[in-house]
C-alpha positions in Angstrom: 22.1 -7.7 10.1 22.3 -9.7 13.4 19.6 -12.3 12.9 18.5 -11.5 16.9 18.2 -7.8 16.0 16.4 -8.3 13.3 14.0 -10.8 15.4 13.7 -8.1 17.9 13.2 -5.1 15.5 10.6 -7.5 13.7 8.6 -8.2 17.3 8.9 -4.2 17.4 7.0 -3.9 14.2 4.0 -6.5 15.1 4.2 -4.9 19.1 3.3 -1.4 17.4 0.7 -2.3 15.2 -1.3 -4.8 17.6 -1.2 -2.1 20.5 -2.5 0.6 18.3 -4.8 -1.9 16.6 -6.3 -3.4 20.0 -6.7 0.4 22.0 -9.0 2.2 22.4 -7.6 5.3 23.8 -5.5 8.3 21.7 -2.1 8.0 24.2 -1.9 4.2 23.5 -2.5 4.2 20.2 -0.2 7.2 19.6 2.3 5.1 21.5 1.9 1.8 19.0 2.6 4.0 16.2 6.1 5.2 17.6 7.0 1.8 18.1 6.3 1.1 15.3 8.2 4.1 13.6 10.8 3.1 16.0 11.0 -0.2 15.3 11.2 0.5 11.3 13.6 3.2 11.1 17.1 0.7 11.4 16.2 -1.7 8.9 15.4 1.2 6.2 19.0 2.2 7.2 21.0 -1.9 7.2 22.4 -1.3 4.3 24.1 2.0 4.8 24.0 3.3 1.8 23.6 7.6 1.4 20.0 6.7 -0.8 19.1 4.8 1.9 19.7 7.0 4.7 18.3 10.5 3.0 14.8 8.1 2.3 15.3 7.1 6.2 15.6 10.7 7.2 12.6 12.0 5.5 10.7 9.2 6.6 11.3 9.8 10.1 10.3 13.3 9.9 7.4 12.7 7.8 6.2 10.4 10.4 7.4 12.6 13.2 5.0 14.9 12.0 2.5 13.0 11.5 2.3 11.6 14.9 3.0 15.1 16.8 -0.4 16.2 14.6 -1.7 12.8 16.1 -0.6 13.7 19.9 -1.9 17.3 19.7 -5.2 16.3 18.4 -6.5 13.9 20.5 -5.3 16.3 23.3 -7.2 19.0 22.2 -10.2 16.9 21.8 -9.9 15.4 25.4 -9.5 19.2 26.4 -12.4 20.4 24.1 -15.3 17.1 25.3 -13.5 15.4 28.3 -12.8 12.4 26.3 -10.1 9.9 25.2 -11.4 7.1 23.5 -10.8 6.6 19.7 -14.7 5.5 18.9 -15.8 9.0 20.2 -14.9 11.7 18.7 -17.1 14.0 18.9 -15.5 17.7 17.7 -15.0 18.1 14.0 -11.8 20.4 14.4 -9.9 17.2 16.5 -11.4 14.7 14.0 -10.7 16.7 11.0 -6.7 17.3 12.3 -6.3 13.4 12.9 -7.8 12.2 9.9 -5.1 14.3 8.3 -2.1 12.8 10.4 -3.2 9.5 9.6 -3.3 10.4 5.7 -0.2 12.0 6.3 0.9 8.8 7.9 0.3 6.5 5.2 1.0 8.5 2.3 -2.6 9.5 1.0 -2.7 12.7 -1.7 -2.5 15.7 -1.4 0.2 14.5 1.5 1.9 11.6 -0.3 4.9 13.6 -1.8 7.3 11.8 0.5 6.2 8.2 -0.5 7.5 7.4 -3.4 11.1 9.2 -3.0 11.2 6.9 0.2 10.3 3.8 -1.1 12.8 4.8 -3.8 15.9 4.8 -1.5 15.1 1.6 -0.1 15.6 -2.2 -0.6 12.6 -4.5 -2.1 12.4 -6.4 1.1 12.3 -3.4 3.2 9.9 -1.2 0.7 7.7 -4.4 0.5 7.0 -3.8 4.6 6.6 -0.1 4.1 3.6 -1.1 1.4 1.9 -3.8 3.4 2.4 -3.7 7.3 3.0 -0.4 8.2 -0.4 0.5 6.3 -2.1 -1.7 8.9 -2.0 0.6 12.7 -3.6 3.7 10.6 -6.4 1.9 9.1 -7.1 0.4 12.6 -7.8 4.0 13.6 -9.6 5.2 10.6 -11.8 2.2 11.0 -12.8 3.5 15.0 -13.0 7.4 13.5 -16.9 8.0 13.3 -17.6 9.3 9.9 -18.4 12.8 10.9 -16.9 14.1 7.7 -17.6 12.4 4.5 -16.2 15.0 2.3 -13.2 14.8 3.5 -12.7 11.6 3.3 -14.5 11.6 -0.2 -12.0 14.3 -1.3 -8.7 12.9 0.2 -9.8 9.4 -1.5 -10.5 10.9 -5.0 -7.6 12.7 -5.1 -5.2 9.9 -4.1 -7.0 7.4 -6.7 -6.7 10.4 -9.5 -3.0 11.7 -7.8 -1.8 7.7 -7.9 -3.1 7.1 -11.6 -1.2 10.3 -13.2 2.0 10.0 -10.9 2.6 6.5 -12.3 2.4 7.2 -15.8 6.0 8.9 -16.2 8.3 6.4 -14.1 10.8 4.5 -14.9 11.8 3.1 -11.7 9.2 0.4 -10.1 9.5 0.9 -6.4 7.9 4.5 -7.7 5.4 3.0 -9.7 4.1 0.7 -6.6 4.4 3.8 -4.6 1.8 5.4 -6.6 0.4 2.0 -7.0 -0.2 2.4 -3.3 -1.4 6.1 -3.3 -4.0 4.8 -5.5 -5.2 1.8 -4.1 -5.3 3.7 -0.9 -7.7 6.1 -2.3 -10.2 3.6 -3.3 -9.9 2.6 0.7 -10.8 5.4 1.7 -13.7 6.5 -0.8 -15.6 3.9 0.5 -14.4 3.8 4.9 -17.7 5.6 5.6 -20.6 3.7 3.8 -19.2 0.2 4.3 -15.9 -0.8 6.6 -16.3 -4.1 5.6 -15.2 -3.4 1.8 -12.3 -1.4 2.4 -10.9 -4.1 4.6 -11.5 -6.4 2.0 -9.8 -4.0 -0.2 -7.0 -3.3 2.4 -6.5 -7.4 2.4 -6.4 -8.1 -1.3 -4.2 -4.7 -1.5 -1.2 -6.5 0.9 -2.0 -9.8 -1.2 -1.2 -8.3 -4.8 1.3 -6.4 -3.5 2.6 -8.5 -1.5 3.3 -10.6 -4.9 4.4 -8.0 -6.8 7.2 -7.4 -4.5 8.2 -10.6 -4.1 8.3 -11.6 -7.8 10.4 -8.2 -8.6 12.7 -9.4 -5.7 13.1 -12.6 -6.9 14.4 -11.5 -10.4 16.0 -8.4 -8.6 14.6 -6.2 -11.0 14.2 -2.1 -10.0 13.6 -0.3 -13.7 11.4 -0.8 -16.5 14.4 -1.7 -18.7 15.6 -4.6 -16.2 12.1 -6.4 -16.9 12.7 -7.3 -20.1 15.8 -10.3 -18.9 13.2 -11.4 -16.4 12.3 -14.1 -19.1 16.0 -16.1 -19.2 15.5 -15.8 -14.8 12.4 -17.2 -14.3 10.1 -18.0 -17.5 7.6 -19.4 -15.1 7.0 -16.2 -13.0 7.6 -14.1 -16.1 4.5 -15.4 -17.5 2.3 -15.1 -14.2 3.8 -11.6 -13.6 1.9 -9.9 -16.4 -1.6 -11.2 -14.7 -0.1 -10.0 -11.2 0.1 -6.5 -12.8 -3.2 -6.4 -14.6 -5.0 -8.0 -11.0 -3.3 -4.4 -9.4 -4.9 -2.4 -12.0 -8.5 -4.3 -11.8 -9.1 -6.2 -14.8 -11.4 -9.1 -14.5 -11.4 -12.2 -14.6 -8.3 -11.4 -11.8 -8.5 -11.1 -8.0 -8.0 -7.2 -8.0 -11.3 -6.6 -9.8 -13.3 -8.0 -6.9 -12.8 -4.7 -4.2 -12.8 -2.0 -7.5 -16.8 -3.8 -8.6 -17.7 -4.0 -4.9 -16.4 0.0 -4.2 -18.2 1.0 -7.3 -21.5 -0.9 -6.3 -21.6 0.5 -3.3 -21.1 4.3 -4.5 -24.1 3.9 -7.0 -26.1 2.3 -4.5 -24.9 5.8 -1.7 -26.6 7.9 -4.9 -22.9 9.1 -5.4 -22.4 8.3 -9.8 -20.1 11.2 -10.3 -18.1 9.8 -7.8 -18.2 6.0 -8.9 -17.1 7.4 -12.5 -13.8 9.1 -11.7 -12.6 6.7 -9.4 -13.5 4.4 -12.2 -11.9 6.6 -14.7 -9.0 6.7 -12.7 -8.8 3.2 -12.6 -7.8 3.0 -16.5 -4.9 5.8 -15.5 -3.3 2.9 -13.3 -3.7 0.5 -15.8 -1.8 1.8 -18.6 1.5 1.8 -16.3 0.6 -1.7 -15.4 0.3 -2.6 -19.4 3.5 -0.8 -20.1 5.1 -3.0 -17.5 3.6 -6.1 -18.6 4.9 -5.2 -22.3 8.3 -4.3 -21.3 8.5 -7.9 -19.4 6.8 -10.5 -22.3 7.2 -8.6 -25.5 10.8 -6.8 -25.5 14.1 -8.1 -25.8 17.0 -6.6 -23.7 19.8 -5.7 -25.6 22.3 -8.6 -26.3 25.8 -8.2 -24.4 28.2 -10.7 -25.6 30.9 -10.4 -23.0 28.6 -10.9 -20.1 27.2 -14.4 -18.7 23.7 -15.2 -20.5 21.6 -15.4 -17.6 20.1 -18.8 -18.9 23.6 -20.2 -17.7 23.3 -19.4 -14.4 21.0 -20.9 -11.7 17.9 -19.7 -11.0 17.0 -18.4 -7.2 14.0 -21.5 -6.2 10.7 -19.5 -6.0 9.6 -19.3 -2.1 6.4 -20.2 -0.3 4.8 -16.8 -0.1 5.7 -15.7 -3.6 3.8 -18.9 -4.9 0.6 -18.3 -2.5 0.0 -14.6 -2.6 0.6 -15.0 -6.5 -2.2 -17.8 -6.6 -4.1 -15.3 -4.4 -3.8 -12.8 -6.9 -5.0 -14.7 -9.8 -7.2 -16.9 -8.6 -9.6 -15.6 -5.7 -12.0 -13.7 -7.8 -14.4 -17.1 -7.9 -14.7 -16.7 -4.3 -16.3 -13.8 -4.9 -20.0 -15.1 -3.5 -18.2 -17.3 -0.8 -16.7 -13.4 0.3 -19.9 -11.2 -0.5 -21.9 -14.1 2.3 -18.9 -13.2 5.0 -19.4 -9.5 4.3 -23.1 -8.9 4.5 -24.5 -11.5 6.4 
């Protein structure tokens, strides 16, 4: 692609998510999203391949639902209490429809069917924007939402933590596993929106970071499927070692980073008098991790089979690791000793 179109499609993406992040009323938020939408939509499609295309297709329609659902709401809701502004919504049946859209928007369960058969069809580089930045306009709003409706937002985030645990456990392709990766950290986001914002946008931040590295290390070996993990070791033995500790920070194993939002979450759901809650999220927890063990044995303790008329891969050179695969893999790893330096910036 045209390195100025792909500046300008990039600007497109940022545009769209600060305008719907920074406003404060439904039509200019709406209209951040479907630039953003907009903006996405051509470099899903770069590589013109059919896969590619069909995953572009139902995104576009996914999210052209979504934000029609979107548009009508907040219409009827300035029809129903003479208001635009994101920070009051005062009707349940308005806040209810867009708290659905958005859900719809970013993939949360029961409404996350098209996620992973889109991130499927497309490119590492591509799906690794899909995970991380276009998550970022539809938190802004469920951020502003007043928490009129905790069961729903309970129910949607229990079923996408319980939804992203079993759909992971059957995959062999990875860009599905991260997809339900992503339903599931999602739901953990949204469990806990209402009783303390502050922890689900620490969860939304170390989300894009361990993500963020996950994509970026699978890129950098150019693996896809489970079975491609195991010649990761004659790429990169360096990253091939790390990756397994990337994998169990996603699934929230102490002593790594991704433990630090799951203990938080579950602190705060005791301390809301909501245990049974707290226990299947938990319980759902250990769903995610088994896929993220079966990865991490199919990368350090099998052998791919041995093919003697191709090139061993220890001949060839080895892509340099870049900048932000180092740091957000360091930021996965590592950050969980911050964890008091975090907790001060949080409550006080």
């Amino acid at each position: 692609m045209n390195p100025l179109i792909m500046a300008l499609l990039l600007f497109g993406l940022a545009l769209g998510t600060a305008i719907t992040a920074t406003s404060s009323h439904w039509l200019l938020a709406w209209m951040g999203l479907e630039i953003n939408t907009l903006a996405i939509i051509p470099l899903m499609t770069q590589h013109h391949h059919p896969r590619a295309t069909e995953a572009t297709t139902k995104y576009f329609l996914t999210q052209a639902t979504a934000a029609a659902t979107l548009l009508f709401a907040s219409v009827s809701n300035a029809w129903l209490t003479g208001q635009w502004d994101i920070s009051l919504m005062t009707h349940p049946v308005p806040t209810t429809m867009i708290i659905l859209a958005l859900s719809l928007k970013i993939g949360l369960a029961p409404l996350h069917t098209w996620l992973p058969e889109v991130l499927q069809g497309l490119d590492l580089t591509t799906g690794l924007i899909l995970s991380t930045w276009q998550k970022l306009a539809p938190f802004a709003l469920l951020l502003q939402i007043p928490a009129a409706n905790q069961e729903l937002l309970i129910l949607l985030g229990l079923t996408s933590t319980l939804v992203g645990g079993w759909g992971g456990l059957n995959q062999t392709q990875l860009r599905k596993i991260l997809a339900y990766s992503s339903i599931a950290h999602l739901g953990w986001m949204l469990i806990i929106l209402q009783f303390a914002p502050a922890l689900t946008l620490l969860a939304l931040l170390t989300y894009l970071i361990m993500t963020s590295a996950t994509f970026l290390a699978l890129k950098h070996n150019n693996a896809t499927n489970i079975n491609s993990l195991a010649t990761t070791w004659a790429k990169a033995p360096i990253l091939t070692a790390l990756l397994p500790l990337v994998l169990l920070s996603l699934g929230g194993l102490p002593p790594m980073t991704g433990f630090l939002p799951k203990w938080l979450i579950l602190h705060e759901l005791t301390k809301q008098h909501l245990p049974l809650t707290a226990v299947l999220a938990a319980l759902s927890a250990l769903l995610s991790l088994y896929f993220y063990l079966r990865l991490s044995y199919a990368m350090t303790l099998t052998v791919a089979p041995n093919n003697l008329t191709g090139t061993p891969l220890w001949r060839l050179s080895p892509p340099k690791p870049s900048l932000p695969l180092a740091t957000s893999t360091l930021g996965t790893i590592l950050m969980l000793p911050l964890a008091p330096a975090i907790l001060t910036l949080i409550y006080f």
